[in-house]
N, C-alpha and C positions, 0 to 999 in steps of 0.2 A: 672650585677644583674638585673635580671627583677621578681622581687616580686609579681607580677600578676601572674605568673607562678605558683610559690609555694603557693600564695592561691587557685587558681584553681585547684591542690593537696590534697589540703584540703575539698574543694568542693564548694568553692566559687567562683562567677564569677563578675572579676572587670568588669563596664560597664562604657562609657562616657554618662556623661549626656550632650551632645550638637552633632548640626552635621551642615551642609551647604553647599551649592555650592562647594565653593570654597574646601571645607574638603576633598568632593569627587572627583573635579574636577585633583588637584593637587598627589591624592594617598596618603595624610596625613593617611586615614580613613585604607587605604588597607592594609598600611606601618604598622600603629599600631596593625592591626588583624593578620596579617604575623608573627610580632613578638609574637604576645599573649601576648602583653600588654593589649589589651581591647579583648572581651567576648561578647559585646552587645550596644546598642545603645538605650537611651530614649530620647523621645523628648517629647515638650510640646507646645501652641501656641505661651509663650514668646521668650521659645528658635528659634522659626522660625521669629518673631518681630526681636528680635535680630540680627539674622543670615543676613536676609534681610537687613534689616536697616545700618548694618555697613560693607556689603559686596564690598564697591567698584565700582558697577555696575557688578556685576557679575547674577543678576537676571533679568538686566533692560531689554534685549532684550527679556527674556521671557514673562514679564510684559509687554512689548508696544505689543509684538505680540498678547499675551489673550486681553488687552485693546483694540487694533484694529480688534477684533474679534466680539466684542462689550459683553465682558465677565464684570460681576459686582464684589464687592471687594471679595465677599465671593468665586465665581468661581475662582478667579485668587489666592486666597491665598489654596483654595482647589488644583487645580492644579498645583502651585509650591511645596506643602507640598508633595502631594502623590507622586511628581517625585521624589523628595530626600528621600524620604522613599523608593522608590522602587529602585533606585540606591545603596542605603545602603543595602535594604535586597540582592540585589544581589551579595554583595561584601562580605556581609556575610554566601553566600550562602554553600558555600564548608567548612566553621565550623561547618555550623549547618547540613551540611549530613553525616560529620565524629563525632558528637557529638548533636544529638537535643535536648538536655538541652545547646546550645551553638550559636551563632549566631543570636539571636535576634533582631526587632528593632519594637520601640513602636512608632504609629501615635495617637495624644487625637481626642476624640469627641471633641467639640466646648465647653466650659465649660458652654454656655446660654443653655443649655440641662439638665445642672444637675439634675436638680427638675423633671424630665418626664421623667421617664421609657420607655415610647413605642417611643415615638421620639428618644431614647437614642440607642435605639436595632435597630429601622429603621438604624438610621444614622453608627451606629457600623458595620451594615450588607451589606451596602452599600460598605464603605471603604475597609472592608474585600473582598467582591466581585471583586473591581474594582482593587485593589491592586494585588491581585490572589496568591499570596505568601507565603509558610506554614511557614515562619520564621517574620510573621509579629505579632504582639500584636497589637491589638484595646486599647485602655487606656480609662477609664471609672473612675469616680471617686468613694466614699464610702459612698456615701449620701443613706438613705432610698432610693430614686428609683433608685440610681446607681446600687444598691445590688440586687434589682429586677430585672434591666435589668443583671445584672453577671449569671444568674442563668438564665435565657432565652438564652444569649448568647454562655453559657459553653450549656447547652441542646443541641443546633442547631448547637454545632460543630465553633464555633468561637474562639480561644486562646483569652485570654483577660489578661492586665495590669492592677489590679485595683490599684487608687493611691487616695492621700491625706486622708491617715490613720493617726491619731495622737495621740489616745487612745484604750485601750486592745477591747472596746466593739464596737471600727472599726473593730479591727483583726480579732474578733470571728465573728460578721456578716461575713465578706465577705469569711471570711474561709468557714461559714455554706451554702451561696451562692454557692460557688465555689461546694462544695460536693454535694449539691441539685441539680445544674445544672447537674454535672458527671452522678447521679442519674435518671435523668429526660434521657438524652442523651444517656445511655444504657435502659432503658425502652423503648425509640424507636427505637431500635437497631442500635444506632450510636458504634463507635469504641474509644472507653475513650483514649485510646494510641495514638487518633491524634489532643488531643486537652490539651492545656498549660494553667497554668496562672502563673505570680505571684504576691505578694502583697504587695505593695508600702507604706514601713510605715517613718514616718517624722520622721527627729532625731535633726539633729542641731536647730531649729527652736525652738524644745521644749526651750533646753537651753537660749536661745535669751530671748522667754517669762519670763521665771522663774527665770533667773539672774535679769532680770528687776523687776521683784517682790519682790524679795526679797532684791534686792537693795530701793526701796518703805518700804519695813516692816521696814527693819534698821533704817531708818528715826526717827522712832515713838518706833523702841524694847528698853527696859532699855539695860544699855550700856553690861552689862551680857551676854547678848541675839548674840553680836556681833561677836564673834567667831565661832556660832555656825552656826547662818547666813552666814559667811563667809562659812565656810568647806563645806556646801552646792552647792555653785556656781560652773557652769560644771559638776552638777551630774545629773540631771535631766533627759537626754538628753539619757542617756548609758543605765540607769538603767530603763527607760520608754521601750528600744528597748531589752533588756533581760530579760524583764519580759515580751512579747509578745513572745520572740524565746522559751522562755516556754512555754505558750499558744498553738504555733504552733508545738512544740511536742505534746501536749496533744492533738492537735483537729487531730493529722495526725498520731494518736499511739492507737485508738481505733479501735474494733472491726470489728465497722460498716466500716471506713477506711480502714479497711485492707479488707475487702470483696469486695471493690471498685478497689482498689490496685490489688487485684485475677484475676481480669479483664482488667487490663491494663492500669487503671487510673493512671496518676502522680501526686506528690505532691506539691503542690501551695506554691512556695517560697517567704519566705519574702525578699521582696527588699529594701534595708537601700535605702532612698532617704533624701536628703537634707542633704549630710555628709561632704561638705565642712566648713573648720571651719571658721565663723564670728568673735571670738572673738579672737583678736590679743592675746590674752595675754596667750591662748590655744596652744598646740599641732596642727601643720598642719595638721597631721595624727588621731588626736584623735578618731574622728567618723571612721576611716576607721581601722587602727590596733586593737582596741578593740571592733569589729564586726566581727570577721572572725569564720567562723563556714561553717558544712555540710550544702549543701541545701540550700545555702543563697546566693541574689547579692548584690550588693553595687555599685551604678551608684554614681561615682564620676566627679566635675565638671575637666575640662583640668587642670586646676591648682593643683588639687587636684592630680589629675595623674600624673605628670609630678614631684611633692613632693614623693609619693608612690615609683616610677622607682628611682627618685634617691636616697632616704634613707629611705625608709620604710622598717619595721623589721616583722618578722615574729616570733610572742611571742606565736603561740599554736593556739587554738581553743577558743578564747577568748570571741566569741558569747555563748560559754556553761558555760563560767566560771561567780561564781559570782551570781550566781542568789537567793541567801538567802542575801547576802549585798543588792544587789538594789533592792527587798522588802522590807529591814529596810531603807534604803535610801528615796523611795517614801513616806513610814510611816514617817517619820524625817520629808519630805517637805510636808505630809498634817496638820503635829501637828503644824507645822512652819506656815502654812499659805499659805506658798510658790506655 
């Protein structure tokens, strides 16, 4: 059974959220794209902390050679990041020319950029360059000047990951970025058809929050109140991400969309991120099986993968379902407090 398969059917594409040395070195990475268990690759600075940090010495040689280069911490974690990105994009290279909605892999800007736009495009424009790779994603976050620079970047022809979405009026920014960029980008006669995004919205994390809150309200709700509180917990989280994949039909089902679309534009996919589940007492699959929909990815952590392949179910298009429940849902946890 490889249940990645049958969502990528669906129109979903399972991605690993991690990568490494050693991932690439050993054909773990290759092995899993062979089979079309994984779709894509994101990464972020902790996942490279990590990757480095618990590798073994699988990076030291490269590190003593930049260090006796006389290279500084930022050049040496630039240079070991872009190498493993550009090994990965090329292992994913043969996906994404028999599918380019497929084969992807995301490098972040430096998250101390968030707040500066033009620094944010410099440094995005840079990696893009140096990288040279059409299956690569820049990752940009969804701050006011991240969605500035989204829209400068999508203009000048750069694919971009925007991430750390957590609420609808993340979505619709960088949705409106993303199509203003498209916009801007055929006004200068760029070709919309050779530039990607998608967008990176948080899911388990809500849950983490809001279980915790409303574990906090119980403390002090009359004892009435506690059932109610209860049926709450682990909803948050589902019903916060299909009421954006609603959103994202509406902002990618208008007029002005579809005129963009006439031209060869694509549609800016929502990426389920943070779908690993925290809370033991949840579904391993919870965020990944009740996410599956057209046009959508889901970067799941290894563990998280490795649960999917071997018992994950494939119950529909479950990203579409449901979306008048988790509007009463959300309504329930603001009267609640939650």
């Amino acid at each position: 059974m490889n249940r990645s398969v049958d969502y990528r059917k669906r129109g979903q594409a399972i991605w690993l959220d991690s990568i490494s040395a050693r991932m690439i070195a050993t054909g773990e990475l290759a092995g899993r794209i062979d089979s079309g268990a994984v779709y894509g690759v994101t990464s972020n600075p902790t996942i490279f902390a990590q990757a480095i940090s618990k590798s073994d010495g699988d990076y030291d040689p490269r590190i003593e050679n930049l260090a006796d280069e006389g290279k500084d911490a930022f050049a040496v974690y630039d240079e070991l990041t872009r190498g493993d990105i550009a090994a990965g994009a090329d292992l994913f290279a043969a996906q994404h020319a028999a599918s380019p909605e497929d084969g992807w892999i995301s490098l972040e800007v430096l998250p101390s950029l968030a707040f500066d736009a033009d620094r944010t495009v410099e440094e995005a424009r840079r990696l893009h360059r140096l990288l040279g790779r059409p299956n690569v994603f820049i990752k940009v976050p969804a701050t006011p000047a991240g969605c500035v620079a989204v829209r400068k970047l999508i203009g000048a022809g750069v694919s971009v990951n925007v991430t750390l979405m957590f609420n609808r009026k993340h979505y619709r920014d960088v949705a409106k970025a993303y199509q203003d960029g498209l916009a801007d980008l055929l006004a200068a006669g760029g070709d919309a058809s050779k530039v990607a995004s998608v967008a990176s919205f948080f899911v388990s994390r809500v849950d983490t929050l809001v279980d915790k809150l409303l574990s906090e309200k119980a403390l002090t709700a009359p004892a009435g109140l506690h059932g109610r509180l209860d049926a709450l917990r682990g909803k948050a989280a589902l019903a916060n991400a299909k009421v954006v994949y609603q959103d994202y039909l509406a902002a990618f089902g208008t007029d002005a969309w579809k005129a963009l679309a006439a031209k060869g534009a694509r549609v800016q996919r929502p990426l389920w991120a943070s779908t690993g589940t925290k809370n033991p007492a949840y579904s391993d699959l919870l965020y990944v099986e009740n996410l599956v929909g057209p046009d959508t990815v889901n970067t799941v952590p290894e563990k998280t993968l490795l649960a999917l392949l071997d018992h994950g179910r494939d119950l529909g298009d479950t990203g579409l379902e449901g979306g008048d429940e988790a509007r009463r849902t959300l309504d329930d946890l603001k009267e609640a407090g939650g």
